[in-house]
PAKEFI-643804 format. One record per residue (C-alpha): residue number from 1; chain; x, y, z. Coordinates in nm, 3 decimals, always signed. Layout:
MARPA   gumar   tifi         X         Y         Z
MARPA     NUM      A         X         Y         Z
...
This chain:
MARPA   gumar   tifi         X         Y         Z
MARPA       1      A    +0.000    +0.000    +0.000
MARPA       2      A    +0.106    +0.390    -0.070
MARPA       3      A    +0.143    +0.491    +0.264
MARPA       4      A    +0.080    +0.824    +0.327
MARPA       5      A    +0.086    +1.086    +0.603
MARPA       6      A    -0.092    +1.355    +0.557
MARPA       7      A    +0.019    +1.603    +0.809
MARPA       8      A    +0.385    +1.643    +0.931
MARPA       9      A    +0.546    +1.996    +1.046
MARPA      10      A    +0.910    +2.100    +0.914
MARPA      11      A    +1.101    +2.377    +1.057
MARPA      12      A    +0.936    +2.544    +0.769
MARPA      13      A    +0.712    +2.631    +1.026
MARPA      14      A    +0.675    +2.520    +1.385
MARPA      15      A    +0.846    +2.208    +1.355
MARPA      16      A    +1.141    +2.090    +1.468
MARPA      17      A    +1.361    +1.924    +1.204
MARPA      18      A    +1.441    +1.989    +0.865
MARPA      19      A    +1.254    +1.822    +0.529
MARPA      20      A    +1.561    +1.615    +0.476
MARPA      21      A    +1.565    +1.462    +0.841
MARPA      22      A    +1.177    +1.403    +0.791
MARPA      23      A    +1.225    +1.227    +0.446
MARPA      24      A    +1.493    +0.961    +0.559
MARPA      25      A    +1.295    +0.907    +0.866
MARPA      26      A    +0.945    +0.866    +0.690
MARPA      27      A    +1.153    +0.606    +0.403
MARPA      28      A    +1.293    +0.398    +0.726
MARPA      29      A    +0.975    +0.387    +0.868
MARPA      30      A    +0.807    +0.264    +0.512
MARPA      31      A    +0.618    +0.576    +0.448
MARPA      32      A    +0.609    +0.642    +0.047
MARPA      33      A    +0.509    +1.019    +0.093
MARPA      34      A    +0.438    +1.249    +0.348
MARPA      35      A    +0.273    +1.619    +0.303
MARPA      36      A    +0.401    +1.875    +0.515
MARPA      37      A    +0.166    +2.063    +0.694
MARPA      38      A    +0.376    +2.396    +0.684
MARPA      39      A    +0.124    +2.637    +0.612
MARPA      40      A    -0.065    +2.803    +0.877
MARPA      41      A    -0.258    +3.057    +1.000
MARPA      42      A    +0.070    +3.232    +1.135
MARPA      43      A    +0.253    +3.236    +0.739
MARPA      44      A    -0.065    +3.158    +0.500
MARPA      45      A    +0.024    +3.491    +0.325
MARPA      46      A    +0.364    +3.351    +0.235
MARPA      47      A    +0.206    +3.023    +0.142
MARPA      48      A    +0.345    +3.091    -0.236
MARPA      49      A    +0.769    +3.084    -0.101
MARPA      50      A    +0.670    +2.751    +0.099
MARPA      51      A    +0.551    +2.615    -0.196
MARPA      52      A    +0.907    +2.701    -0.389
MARPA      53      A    +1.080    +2.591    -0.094
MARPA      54      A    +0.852    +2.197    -0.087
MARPA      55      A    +0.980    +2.191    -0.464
MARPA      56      A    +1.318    +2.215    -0.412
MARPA      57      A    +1.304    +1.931    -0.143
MARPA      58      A    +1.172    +1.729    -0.403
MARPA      59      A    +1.454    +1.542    -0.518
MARPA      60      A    +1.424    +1.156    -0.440
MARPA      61      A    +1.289    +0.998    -0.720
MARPA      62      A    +1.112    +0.690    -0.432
MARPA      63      A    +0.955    +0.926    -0.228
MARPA      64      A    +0.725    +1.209    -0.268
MARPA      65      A    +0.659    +1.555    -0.124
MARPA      66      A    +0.320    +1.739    -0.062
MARPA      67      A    +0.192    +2.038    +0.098
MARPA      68      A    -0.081    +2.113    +0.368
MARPA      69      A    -0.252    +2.359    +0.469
MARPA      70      A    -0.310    +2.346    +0.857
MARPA      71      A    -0.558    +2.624    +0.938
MARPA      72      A    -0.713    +2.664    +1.282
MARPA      73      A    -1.020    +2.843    +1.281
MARPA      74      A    -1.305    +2.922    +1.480
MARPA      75      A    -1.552    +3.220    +1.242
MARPA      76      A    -1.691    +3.137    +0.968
MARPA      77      A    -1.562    +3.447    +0.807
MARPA      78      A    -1.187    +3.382    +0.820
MARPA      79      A    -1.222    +2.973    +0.735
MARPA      80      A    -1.354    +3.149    +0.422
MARPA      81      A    -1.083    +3.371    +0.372
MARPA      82      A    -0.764    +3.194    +0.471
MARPA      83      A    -0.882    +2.886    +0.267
MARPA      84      A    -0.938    +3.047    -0.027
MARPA      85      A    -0.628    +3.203    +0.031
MARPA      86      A    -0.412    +2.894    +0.003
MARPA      87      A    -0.648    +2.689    -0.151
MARPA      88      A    -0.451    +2.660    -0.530
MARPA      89      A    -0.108    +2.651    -0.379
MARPA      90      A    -0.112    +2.325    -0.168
MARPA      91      A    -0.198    +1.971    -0.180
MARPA      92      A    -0.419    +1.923    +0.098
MARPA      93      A    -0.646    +2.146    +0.301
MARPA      94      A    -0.721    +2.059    +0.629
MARPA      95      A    -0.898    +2.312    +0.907
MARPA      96      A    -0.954    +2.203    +1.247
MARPA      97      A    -1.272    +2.415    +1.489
MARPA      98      A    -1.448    +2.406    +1.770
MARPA      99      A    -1.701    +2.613    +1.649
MARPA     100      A    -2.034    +2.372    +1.467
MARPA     101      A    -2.084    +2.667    +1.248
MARPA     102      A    -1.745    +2.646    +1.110
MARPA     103      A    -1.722    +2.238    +1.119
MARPA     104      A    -2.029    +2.240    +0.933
MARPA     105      A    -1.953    +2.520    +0.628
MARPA     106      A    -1.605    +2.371    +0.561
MARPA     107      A    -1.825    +2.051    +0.571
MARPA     108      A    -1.995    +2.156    +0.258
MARPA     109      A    -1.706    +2.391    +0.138
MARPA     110      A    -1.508    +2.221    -0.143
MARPA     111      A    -1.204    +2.454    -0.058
MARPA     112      A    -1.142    +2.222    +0.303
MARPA     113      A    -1.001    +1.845    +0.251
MARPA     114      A    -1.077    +1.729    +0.592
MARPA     115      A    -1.239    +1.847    +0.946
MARPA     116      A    -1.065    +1.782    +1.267
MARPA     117      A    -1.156    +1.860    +1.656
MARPA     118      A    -0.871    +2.065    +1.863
MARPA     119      A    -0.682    +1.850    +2.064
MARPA     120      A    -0.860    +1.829    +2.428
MARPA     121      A    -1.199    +1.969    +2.296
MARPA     122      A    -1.453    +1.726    +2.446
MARPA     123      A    -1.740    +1.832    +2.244
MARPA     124      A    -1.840    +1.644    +1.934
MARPA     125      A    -1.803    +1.816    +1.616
MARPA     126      A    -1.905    +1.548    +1.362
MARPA     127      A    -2.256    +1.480    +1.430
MARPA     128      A    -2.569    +1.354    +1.167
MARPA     129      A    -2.568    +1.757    +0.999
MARPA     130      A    -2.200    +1.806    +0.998
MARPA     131      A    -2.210    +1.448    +0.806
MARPA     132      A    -2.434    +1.548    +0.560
MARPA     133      A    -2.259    +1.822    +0.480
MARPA     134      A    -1.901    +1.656    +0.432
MARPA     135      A    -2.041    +1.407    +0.208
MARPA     136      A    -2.204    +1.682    -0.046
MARPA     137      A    -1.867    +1.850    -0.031
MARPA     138      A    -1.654    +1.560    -0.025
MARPA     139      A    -1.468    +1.631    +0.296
MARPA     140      A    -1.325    +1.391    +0.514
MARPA     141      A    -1.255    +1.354    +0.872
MARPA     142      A    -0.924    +1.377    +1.001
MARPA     143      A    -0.807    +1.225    +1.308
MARPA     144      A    -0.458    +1.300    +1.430
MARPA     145      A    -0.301    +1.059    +1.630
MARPA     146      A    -0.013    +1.204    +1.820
MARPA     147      A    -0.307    +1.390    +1.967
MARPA     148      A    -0.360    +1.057    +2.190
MARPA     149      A    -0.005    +0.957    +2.218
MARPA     150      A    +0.147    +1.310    +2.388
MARPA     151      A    -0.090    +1.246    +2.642
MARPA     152      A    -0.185    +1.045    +2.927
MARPA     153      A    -0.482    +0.957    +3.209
MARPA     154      A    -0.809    +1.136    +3.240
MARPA     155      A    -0.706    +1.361    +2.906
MARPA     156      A    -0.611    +1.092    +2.705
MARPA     157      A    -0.930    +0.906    +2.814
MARPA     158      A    -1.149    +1.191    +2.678
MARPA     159      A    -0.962    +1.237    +2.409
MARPA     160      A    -1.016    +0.883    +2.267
MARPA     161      A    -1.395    +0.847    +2.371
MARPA     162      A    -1.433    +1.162    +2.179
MARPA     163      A    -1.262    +1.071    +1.913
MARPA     164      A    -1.431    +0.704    +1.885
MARPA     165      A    -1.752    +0.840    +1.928
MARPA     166      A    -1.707    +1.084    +1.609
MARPA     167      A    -1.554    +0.819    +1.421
MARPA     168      A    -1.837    +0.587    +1.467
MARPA     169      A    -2.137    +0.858    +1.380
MARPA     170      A    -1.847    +0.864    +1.008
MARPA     171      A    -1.875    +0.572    +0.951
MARPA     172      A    -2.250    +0.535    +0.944
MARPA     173      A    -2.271    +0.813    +0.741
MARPA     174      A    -2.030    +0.713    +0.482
MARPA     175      A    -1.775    +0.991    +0.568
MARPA     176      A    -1.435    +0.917    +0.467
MARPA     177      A    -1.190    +0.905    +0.769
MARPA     178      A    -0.791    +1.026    +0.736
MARPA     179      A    -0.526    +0.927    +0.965
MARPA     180      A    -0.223    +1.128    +1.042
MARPA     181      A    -0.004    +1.167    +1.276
MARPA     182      A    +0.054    +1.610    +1.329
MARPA     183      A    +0.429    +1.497    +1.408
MARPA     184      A    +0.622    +1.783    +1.504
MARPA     185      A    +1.000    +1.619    +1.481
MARPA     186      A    +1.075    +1.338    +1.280
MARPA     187      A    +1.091    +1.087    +1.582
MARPA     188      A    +0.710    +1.143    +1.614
MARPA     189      A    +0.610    +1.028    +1.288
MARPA     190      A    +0.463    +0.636    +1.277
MARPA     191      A    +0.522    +0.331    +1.122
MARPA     192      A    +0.181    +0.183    +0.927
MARPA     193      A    +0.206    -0.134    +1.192
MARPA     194      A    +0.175    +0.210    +1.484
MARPA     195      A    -0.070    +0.390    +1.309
MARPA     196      A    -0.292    +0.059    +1.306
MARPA     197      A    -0.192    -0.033    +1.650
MARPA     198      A    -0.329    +0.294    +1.752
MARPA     199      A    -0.628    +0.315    +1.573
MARPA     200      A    -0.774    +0.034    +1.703
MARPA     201      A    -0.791    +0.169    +2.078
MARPA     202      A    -1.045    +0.399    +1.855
MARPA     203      A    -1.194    +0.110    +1.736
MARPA     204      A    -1.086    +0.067    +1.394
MARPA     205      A    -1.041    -0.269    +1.229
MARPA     206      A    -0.660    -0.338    +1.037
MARPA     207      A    -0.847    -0.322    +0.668
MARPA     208      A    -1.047    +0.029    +0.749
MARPA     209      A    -0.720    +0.203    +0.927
MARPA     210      A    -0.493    +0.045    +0.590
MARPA     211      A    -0.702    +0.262    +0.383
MARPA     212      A    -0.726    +0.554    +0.606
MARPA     213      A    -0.380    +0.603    +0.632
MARPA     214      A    -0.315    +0.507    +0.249
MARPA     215      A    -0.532    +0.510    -0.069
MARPA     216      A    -0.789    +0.772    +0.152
MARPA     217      A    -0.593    +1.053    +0.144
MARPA     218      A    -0.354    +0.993    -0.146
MARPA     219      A    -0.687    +0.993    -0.345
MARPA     220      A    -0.754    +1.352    -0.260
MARPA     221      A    -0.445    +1.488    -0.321
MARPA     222      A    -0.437    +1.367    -0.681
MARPA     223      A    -0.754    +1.512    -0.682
MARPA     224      A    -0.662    +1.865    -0.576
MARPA     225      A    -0.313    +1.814    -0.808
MARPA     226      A    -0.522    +1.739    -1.103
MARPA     227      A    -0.756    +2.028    -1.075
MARPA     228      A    -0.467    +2.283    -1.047
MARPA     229      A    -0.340    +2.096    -1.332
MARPA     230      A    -0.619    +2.145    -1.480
MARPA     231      A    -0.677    +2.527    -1.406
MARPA     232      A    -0.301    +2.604    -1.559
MARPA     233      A    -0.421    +2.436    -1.852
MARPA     234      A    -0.200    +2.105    -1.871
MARPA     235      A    -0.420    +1.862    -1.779
């Protein structure tokens, strides 16, 4: 399988280590690409020199290199405007809220890739609406797992119920479910056999979590790459 992650920080922004250290980790681990999740709400207006600066890093022929967005965002008014902001210049959009208002227009908004709850909030975000929503805009539900592996007793307890519970309600509706890991070093990032190992304390069976951390979100990256292919006229 093309494993995938889908959001990893570089010192590009608030991570720690370098693309290059990131790469040769994510290859020993048996990752085939991982998209770095280097633009933010803190840079978004330089979004176009990260870009450059991906492309350059782009020089193993085995291993590829993305680019996510990583918005945080809690009025409706400035998901809209840093989203459409970035939108054409990276590979994958994902926005996490607390805020139902904003869960549920980035839900229908086909600017967002994928929905995710702040780390610690114990409210659900994905309920029946909110599920509706993502599938008529094709959004997916992201659920980061270094979220539940920083942390440990009664907050890690919440944090996986939570996270269980809006996984299941997903599911039933057919929402599409992304695993990552929101490593911010190289020595965070997973292994496929961890990233399964994990998602089953959320109660995920081996075959679902394969795809979620594989042909799931590689499938809407070449989505997005094709459609700015597309709009430059080379598709």
């Amino acid at each position: 399988m093309k494993w995938i992650d889908v959001h990893v920080h570089s010192n590009l922004s608030n991570g720690v280590d370098g693309v290059n250290e990131i790469v040769e980790k994510a290859k020993k681990y048996g990752l085939k690409a991982v998209s770095l999740a280097d633009v933010t709400n803190d840079n978004y207006r330089g979004v176009e020199e990260i870009r450059m600066k991906v492309e350059k890093e782009v020089t193993n022929k085995d291993f590829e290199l993305y680019l996510t967005a990583d918005l945080r965002v809690d009025k409706v008014y400035l998901a809209k405007k840093l989203s459409l902001r970035v939108r054409k210049h990276v590979d994958f959009l994902t926005l996490s809220t607390q805020d139902l208002l904003v869960a549920r227009w980035a839900a229908k908004s086909f600017t967002v890739d994928a929905i995710s709850r702040p780390f610690n909030y114990p409210r659900l975000i994905i309920d029946k609406a909110t599920c509706r929503f993502m599938l008529q805009g094709e959004t997916a539900l992201e659920v980061r797992l270094n979220d539940i592996t920083r942390t440990s007793g009664r907050r890690k307890a919440v944090s996986i119920r939570t996270l269980t519970k809006e996984i299941e309600i997903a599911k039933h509706y057919g929402v599409p479910v992304i695993l990552s890991t929101n490593a911010k070093e190289a020595i965070e990032l997973k292994t496929p056999f961890q990233v399964i190992s994990i998602a089953h304390l959320l109660g995920l069976e081996t075959g679902y979590s394969k795809i979620a951390f594989s042909n799931v979100p590689y499938s809407f990256i070449m989505r997005n790459r094709k459609f700015r292919s597309d709009e430059r006229g080379e598709g």
